[in-house]
N, C-alpha and C positions, 0 to 999 in steps of 0.2 A: 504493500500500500504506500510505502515512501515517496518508492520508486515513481509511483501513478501521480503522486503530489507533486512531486520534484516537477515530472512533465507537464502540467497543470500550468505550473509558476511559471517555467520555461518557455513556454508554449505563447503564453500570455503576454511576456517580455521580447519573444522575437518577431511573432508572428503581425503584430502592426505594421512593424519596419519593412520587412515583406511585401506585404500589400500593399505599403507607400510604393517601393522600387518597382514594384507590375503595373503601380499608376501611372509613375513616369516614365517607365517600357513601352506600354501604351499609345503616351501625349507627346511629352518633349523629349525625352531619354532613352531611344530604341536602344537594347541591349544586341549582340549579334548572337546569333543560337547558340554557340558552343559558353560564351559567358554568362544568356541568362538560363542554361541548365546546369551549368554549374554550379551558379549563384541558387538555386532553389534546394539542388541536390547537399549543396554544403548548408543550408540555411535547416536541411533534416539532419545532418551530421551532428550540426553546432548544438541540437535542440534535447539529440538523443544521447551526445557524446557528453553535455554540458548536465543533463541530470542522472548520469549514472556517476559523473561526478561527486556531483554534491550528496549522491547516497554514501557514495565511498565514505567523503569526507565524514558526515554523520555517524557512520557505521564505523568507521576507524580513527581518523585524524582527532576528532572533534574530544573521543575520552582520551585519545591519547593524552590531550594537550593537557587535559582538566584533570588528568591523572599526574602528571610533570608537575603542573602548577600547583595541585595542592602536598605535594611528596614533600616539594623541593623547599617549599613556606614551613612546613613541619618541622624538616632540620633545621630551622633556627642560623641558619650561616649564609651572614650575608653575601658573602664574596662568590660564595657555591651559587646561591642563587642570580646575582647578576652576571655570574660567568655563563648561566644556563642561560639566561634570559639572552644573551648573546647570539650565543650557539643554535638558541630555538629559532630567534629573527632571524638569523644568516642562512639556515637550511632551506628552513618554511618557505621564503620570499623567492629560492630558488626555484622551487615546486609550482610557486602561482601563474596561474594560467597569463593573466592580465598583463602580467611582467613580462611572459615570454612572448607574447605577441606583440608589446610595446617596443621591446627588443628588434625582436622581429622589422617593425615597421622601420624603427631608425637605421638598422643595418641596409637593409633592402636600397633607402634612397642613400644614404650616407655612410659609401664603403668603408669610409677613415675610420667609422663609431663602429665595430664590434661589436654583432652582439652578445655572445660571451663573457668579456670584459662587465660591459653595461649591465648585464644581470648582478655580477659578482659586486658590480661598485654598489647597485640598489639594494642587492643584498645586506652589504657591508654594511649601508645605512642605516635602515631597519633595525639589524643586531645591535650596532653602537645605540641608537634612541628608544634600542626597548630597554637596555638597560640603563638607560641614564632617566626612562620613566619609570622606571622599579624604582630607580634610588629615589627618584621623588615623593614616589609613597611611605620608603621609610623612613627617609628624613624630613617629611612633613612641608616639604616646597611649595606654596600657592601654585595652581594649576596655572593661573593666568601668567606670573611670574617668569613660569619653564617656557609657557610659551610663545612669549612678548619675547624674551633672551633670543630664542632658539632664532625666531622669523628675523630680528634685527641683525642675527649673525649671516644668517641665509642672504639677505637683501644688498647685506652689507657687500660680500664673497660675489657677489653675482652679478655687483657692478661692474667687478673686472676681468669678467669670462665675458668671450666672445659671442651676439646676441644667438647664434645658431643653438648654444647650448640651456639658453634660458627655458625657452619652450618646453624643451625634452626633458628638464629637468623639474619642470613642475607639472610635468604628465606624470613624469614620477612617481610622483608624492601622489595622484591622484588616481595610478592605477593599482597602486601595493594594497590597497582596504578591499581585496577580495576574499571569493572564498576560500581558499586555503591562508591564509594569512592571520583573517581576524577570529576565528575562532579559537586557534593557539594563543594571540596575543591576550585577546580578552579574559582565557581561564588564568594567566599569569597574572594579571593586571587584578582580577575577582581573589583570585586564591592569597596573593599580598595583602589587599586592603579586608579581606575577611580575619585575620588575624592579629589583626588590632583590636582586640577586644576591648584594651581600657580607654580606644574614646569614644564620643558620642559615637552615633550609628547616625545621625545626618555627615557626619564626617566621613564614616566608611563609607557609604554613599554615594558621596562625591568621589572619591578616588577609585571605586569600582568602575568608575568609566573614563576615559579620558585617556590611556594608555594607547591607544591604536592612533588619536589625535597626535599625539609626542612622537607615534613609529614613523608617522607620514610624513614628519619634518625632514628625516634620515637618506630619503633617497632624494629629495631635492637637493639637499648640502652635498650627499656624493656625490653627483652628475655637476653639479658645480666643480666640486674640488676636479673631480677629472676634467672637467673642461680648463681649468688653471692648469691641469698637467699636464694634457695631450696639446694645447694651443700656446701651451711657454714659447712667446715669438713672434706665434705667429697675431694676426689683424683678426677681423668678420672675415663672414662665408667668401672667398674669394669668387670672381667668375668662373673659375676652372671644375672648382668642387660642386658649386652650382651647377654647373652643363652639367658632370658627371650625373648626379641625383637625375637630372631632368631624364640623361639618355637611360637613367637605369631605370626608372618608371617607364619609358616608351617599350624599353625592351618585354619589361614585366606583361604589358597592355599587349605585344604583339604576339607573344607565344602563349596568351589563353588566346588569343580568338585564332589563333590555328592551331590548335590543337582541341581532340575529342573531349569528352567530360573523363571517360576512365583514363584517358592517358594522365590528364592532368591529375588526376589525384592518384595514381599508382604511381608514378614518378616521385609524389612529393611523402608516400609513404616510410620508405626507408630512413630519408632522414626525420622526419617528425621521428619516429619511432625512436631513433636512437638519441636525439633531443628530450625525450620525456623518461627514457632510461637514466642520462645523465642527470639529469634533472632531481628524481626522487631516488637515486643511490646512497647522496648524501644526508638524506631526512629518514629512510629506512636504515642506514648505520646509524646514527643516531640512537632511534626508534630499539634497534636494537642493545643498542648499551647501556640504556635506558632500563631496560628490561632485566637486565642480566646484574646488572649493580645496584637499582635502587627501585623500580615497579613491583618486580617477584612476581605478574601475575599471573593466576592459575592458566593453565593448556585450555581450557573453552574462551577466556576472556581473549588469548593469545591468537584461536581462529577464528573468534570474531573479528579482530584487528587487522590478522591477515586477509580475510574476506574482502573488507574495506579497503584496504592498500592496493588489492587487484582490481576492484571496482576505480579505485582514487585512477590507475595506470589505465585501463581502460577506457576512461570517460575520458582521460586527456590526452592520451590518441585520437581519438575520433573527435573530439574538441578545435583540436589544433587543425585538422586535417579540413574540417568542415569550413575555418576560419581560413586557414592558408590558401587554400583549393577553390572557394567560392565566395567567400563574405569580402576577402579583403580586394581581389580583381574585380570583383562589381561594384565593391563601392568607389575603386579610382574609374572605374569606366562610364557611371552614373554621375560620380563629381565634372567628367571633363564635357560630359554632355550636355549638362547643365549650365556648367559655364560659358559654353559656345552659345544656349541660348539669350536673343536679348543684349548681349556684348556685359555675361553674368549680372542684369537685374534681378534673377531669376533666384539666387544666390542666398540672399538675407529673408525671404519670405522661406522661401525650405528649411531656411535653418532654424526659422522659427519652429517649425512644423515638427519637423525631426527632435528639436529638443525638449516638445512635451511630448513628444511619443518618448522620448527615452528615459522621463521620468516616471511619468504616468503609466508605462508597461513595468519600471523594474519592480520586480518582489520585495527587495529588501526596501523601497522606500513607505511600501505600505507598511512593513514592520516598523519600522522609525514613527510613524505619523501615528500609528499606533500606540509606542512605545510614549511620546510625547503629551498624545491625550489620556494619558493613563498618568503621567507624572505630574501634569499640571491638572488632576482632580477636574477633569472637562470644561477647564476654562477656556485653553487650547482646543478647539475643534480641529478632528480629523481634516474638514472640508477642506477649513480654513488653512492648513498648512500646507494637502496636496494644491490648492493652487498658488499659494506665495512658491513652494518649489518648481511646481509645472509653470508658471511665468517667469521667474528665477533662470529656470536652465535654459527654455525656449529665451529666454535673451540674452544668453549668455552666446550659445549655437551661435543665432544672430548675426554677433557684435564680432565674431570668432570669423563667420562668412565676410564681414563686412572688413574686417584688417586684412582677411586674403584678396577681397577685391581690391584695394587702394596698396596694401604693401606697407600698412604700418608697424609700429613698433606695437609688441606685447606689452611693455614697459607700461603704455597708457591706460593698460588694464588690471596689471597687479598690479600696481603700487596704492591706489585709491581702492581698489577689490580689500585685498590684505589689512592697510591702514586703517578702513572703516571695521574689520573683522576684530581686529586687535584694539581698535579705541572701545569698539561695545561688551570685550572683555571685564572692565571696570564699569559699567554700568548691570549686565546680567548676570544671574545668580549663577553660582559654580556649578551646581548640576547641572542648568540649561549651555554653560560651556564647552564643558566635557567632552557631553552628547554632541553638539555641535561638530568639533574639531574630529570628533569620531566618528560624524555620518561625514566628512568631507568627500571620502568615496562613495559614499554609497548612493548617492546618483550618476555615476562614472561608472556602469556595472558592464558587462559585455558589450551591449551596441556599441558605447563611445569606444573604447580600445578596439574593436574589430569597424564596425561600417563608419562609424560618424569620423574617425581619424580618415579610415583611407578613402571617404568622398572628399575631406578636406584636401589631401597630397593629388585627389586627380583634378578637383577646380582648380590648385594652384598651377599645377602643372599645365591646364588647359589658359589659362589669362597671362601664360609668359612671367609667372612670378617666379620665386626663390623659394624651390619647394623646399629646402631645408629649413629657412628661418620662418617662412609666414604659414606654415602647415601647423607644426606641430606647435601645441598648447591649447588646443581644445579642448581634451581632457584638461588639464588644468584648470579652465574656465569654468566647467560645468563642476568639479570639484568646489570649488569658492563658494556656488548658491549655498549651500548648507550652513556653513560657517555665517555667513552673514543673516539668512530669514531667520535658522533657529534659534539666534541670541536675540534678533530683534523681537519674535515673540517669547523669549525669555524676560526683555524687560516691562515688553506689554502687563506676561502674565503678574511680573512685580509688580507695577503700577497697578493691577486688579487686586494685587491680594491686600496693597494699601490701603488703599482706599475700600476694599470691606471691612478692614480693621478698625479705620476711622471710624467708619458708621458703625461699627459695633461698638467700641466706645460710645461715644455719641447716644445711643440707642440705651444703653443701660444707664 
C-alpha cells in the first residue's frame, strides 16, 4: 500500500507538467517524434522509478537515520557525534537524487565543472553545516544568529567568484533538501534536541527543526569556495567557454532527435547504472559499520533494511534514467521552442504557469502547509499559504525567464530575496524560522532540478544568451519563496496572537 501512495503523490507532482508540454507540443512547441516519446516514456520512468524510491527510503534509509540519530545522542560524546553528523551529511548528499542530476546538468553544458568533483564539494558542504548545526543545539546558539553569520559569510565569499558560479551554487543549496537527504538530517537534528530534557520543551521545539535550514547553507559556500579554487586567475565566463556550453547543448539536442527512444535510453543505461552504484557504496559502508559497532540490530530489522536499500538502488536507476533519457532533452527542446516564439514574449507568462504547477503539484508542500496550520492552532490557513507559495514560486519562475530574456545579473535577485529573508529573522518567532529555512527546498522538488532547469538552459541557448551564467539559478529562486512567505506569516501569526492577548486582558 506504500508503494500505491508513493505513486498517488508522484503521479500528482508530474503529471501536470506533462500535460503542460502536450499543450505546447500541440500550439507553439512541436516536439519531433523521437523526443516527444521519449519525453512521455521517461516522464513513466521518473514516476515509477521516483516512488519505488521513496518506498526504499521509508522502508530502509529513513530508521536507518533515526536509529544513528538517537544511538549516537545516547552516548553522550560530543565529538563522536559531530564526527557522525559529518560523515552522515557527506554520504547521504552523495546518494541524493537532486544532487546528481544538478551535477549532471552543470557538467553536460560546462565541461571545466565536473560533475564528480561538484557532488563531493556539495557533499563536503552538507557534512561541515550539519555539524556545525548539531553544535548549535548543544551549545544553545540562536537559530537566527547561525544563520544571519553563515549567509553574510556566503554573500561575502561570493562576491569574488566568478558570476558563472553564483547561480550553481545557490541551486545548490536548493537542490540538497531532498528525499534522501532530509530524512537523515532531521532524525539527527530531532534525536539532539530531544535530549535536553532540562529545558523548557518550547525550546526543544524550536531546535527540533531548523537543522536541514543550517545543511543548505553548506553547498552554497562549497560551490563558492570551488569556484575561488578552480577560477584563481582567471575573469567571468569567457567567450570560449560560453561557445563551448552552447555547442554542447546543440550537440545534446541533435543526437535525441536522431536517435530511437530505446536507443536512447539503453545507451544511457550503463553509465547511470554505475553512477548510482558509486553513489550509494559509500552510504551502505557506512550503513554497514554502523551496524557492526554501534546499531547490533537483530537479522529481520537487518532484511528489512536490506529490502529498502535495493528498492533505494532500484528507484534511482530508473529515476535517473527516466530524467536523463527524456525529462531533461524535452525540456531544453521545449525551452528553445518557446523562445523562438514571439522573439521569447512567450517566456515570463510560462514561467508563471510552470511555477505554480510546481508548487501546487509537489507532495511535500502540502505537508508543510499542513504542518504550518497545525502549528499556528488554525490561525495560518492551509488556503492561505498554498497561495502566498503558489504566487511566490510562479514569480519567482517568472522573474528567472525574465533575466534569461534580457541577460541580467542574479545579483539583482539574491541580495534583496536573502536581505528581506534575514531582516524578518528578528521580527518572527523561532519556530516559524526554523521551519522556514527548512522548507527552502521543498518547493524545488523534482520538476525544478529535472524540466524547469533544462527548459531554462534551452531558452537560453535559443535567445543567443550565456547558457552558463543566465540558466542556472532557478532552482535557487524558487528555493527563496519559502524562506520569505513562511516568516512573513510567522509575524502575521505574532501580531494575531497579540492582539488576542490584548483583548483578553482587556476582557477580564
Amino acid at each position: 500500500m506504500n508503494f500505491i501512495e508513493k505513486i498517488k503523490e508522484i503521479v500528482v507532482s508530474v503529471v501536470p507538467m506533462m500535460i503542460m508540454v502536450m499543450i505546447l507540443h500541440f500550439t507553439v512547441a512541436p516536439l519531433p517524434g523521437p523526443s516527444l516519446a521519449s519525453f512521455l516514456f521517461g516522464g513513466f520512468l521518473l514516476i515509477i522509478g521516483l516512488s519505488i524510491f521513496l518506498t526504499g527510503v521509508d522502508l530502509g534509509m529513513l530508521p536507518i537515520g533515526q536509529r544513528i540519530g538517537s544511538k549516537i545522542t545516547q552516548k553522550g560524546n560530543i565529538f563522536l557525534l559531530l564526527a557522525v553528523g559529518f560523515i552522515v551529511g557527506f554520504v547521504i548528499t552523495i546518494a541524493e537524487p537532486d544532487v546528481q542530476v544538478l551535477a549532471s546538468q552543470v557538467s553536460s553544458v560546462d565541461p571545466a565543472v565536473k560533475a564528480k568533483p561538484l557532488v563531493f564539494m556539495i557533499a563536503a558542504g552538507i557534512g561541515f553545516f550539519v555539524l556545525l548545526g548539531l553544535a548549535r543545539i548543544l551549545f544553545q546558539v540562536p537559530y537566527r544568529i547561525t544563520i544571519i553569520i553563515s549567509y553574510i559569510i556566503v554573500f561575502s565569499l561570493a562576491a569574488f567568484v566568478p558570476q558563472k558560479f553564483v547561480g550553481i551554487a545557490f541551486d545548490a543549496g536548493g537542490s540538497t533538501t531532498g528525499p534522501m537527504t532530509v530524512p537523515f538530517i532531521m532524525a539527527l537534528g530531532i534525536g539532539v534536541a530531544s535530549v535536553r530534557k532540562n529545558h523548557a520543551s518550547s525550546e526543544v521545539q524550536d531546535d527540533s527543526f531548523g537543522l536541514v535550514g543550517v545543511a543548505s547553507v553548506g553547498p552554497i559556500l562549497a560551490v563558492t569556495l570551488m569556484g575561488l579554487m578552480v577560477s584563481s586567475g582567471m575573469g567571468e565566463v569567457t567567450g570560449i567557454e560560453a561557445e563551448i556550453a552552447t555547442e554542447v547543448v546543440e550537440t545534446a539536442h541533435d543526437s535525441v532527435e536522431n536517435s530511437n527512444v530505446f536507443s536512447t535510453f539503453a545507451a544511457l543505461l550503463p553509465e547511470i547504472f554505475k553512477k548510482v552504484v558509486n553513489a550509494l557504496l559509500p552510504l551502505l559502508a557506512v550503513i554497514i559499520i554502523f551496524q557492526i559497532f554501534l546499531l547490533k540490530m537483530p537479522s529481520r530489522q537487518v532484511r528489512k533494511i536490506a529490502i529498502g536499500t535495493i528498492y533505494t538502488f532500484i528507484g534511482l536507476v530508473i529515476f535517473l534514467l527516466g530524467v536523463e533519457g527524456g525529462f531533461i532533452p524535452a525540456g531544453r527542446a521545449v525551452g528553445e521552442k518557446v523562445a523562438t516564439v514571439a522573439n521569447g514574449n512567450l517566456l515570463v507568462p510560462l514561467g508563471l504557469i510552470f511555477g505554480a504547477l510546481v508548487v501546487s503539484a509537489e507532495p511535500a508542500v502540502w505537508v508543510l502547509t499542513k504542518q504550518v496550520e497545525e502549528i499556528s492552532a488554525g490561525h495560518i490557513r492551509r488556503p492561505l499559504l498554498l497561495f502566498s507559495l503558489s504566487a511566490g514560486v510562479a514569480l519567482a519562475v517568472a522573474l528567472a525567464m525574465l533575466r534569461i530574456r534580457f541577460g541580467f545579473s542574479i545579483w539583482y535577485y539574491l541580495l534583496p530575496s536573502y536581505a528581506l529573508a534575514l531582516i524578518l529573522t528578528i521580527f518572527c518567532p523561532p519556530f516559524f524560522t526554523t521551519i522556514a529555512f527548512d522548507s527552502g527546498g521543498v518547493a524545488s522538488g523534482p520538476m525544478s532540478s529535472t524540466f524547469i532547469m533544462s527548459f531554462a538552459l534551452g531558452a537560453s541557448h535559443a535567445l543567443g544568451g550565456n547558457v552558463i551564467m543566465d540558466a542556472f539559478g532557478v532552482v535557487a529562486m524558487i528555493a527563496m519563496i519559502p524562506l520569505v512567505a513562511i516568516q512573513f506569516l510567522g509575524v502575521l501569526y505574532n501580531h494575531v496572537q497579540k492582539k488576542a492577548k490584548k483583548k483578553q486582558i482587556k476582557d477580564e
